[in-house]
C-alpha positions as a Markdown table, in Angstrom:
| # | Residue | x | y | z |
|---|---|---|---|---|
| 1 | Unk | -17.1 | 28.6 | 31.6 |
| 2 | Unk | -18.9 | 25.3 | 30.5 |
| 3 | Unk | -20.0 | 24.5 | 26.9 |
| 4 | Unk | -23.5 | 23.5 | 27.7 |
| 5 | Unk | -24.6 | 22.2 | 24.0 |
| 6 | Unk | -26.2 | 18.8 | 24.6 |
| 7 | Unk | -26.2 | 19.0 | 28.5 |
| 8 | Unk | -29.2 | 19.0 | 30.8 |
| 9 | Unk | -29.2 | 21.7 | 33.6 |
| 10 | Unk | -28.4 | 19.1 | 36.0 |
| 11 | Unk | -25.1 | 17.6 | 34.4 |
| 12 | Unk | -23.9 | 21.3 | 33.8 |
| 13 | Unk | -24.5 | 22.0 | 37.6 |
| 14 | Unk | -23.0 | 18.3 | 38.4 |
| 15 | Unk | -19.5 | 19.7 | 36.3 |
| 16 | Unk | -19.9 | 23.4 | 37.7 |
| 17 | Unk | -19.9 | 22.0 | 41.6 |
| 18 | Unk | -17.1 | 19.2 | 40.4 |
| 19 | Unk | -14.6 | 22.1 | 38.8 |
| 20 | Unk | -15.2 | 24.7 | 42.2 |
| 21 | Unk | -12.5 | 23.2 | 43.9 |
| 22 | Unk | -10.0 | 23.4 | 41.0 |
| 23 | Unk | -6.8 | 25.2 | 41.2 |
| 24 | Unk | -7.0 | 28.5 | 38.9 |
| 25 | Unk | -4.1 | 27.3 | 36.7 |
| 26 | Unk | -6.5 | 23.9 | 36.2 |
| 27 | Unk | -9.6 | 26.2 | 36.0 |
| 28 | Unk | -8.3 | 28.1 | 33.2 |
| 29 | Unk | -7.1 | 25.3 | 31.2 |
| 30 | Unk | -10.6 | 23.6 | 31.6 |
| 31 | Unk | -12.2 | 27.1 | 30.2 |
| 32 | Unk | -10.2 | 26.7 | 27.6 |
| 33 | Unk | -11.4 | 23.7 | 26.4 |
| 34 | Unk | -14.6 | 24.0 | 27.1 |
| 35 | Unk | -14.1 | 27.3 | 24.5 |
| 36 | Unk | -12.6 | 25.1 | 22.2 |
| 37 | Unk | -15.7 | 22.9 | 22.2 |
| 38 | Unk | -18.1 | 26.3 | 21.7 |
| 39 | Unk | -16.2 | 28.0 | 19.1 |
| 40 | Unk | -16.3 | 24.6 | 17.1 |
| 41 | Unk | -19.7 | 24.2 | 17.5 |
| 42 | Unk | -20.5 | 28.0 | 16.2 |
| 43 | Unk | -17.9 | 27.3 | 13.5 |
| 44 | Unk | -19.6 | 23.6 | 12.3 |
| 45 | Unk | -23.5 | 25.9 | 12.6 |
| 46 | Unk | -21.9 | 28.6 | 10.6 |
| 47 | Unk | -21.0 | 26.2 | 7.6 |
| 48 | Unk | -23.0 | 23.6 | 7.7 |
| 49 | Unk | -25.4 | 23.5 | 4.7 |
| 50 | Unk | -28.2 | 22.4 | 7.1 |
| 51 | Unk | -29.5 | 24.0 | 10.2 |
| 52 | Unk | -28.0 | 22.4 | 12.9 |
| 53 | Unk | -30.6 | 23.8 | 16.1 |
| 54 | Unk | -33.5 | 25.1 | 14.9 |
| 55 | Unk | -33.8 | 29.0 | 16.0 |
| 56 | Unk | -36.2 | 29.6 | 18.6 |
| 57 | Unk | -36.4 | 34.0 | 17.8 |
| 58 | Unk | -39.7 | 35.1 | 15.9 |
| 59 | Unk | -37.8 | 36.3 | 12.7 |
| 60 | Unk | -35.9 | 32.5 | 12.6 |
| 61 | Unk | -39.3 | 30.6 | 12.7 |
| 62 | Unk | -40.8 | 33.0 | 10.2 |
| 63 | Unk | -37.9 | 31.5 | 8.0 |
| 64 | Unk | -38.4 | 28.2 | 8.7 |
| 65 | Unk | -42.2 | 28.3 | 7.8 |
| 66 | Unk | -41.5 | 29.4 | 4.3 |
């Protein structure tokens, strides 16, 4: 699991090919961070006043043109 907010394709495959060799007990506790750093990012979008990424669906850009 990588938290890939702010990352190009090439840095998360640089981390994935870094973390391959890593022993499962390391693996998991690098998951777990890296769910740390999603589920605060969903948290901050959900209550912040202000759109954080603007939504790329039909029905989010139909809102954002009103």
């Amino acid at each position: 699991m990588i938290c890939a907010s702010g990352r190009t394709a090439a840095e998360v495959l640089a981390e994935l090919k870094r973390r391959y060799t890593n022993r499962p007990i390391v693996e998991l506790e690098a998951a777990a961070q890296e769910e740390l750093k999603i589920t605060e990012l969903r948290l901050t979008k959900l209550f912040s006043l202000e759109p954080t990424v603007p939504s790329t669906t039909i029905e989010g850009n139909r809102k954002n043109s009103r």
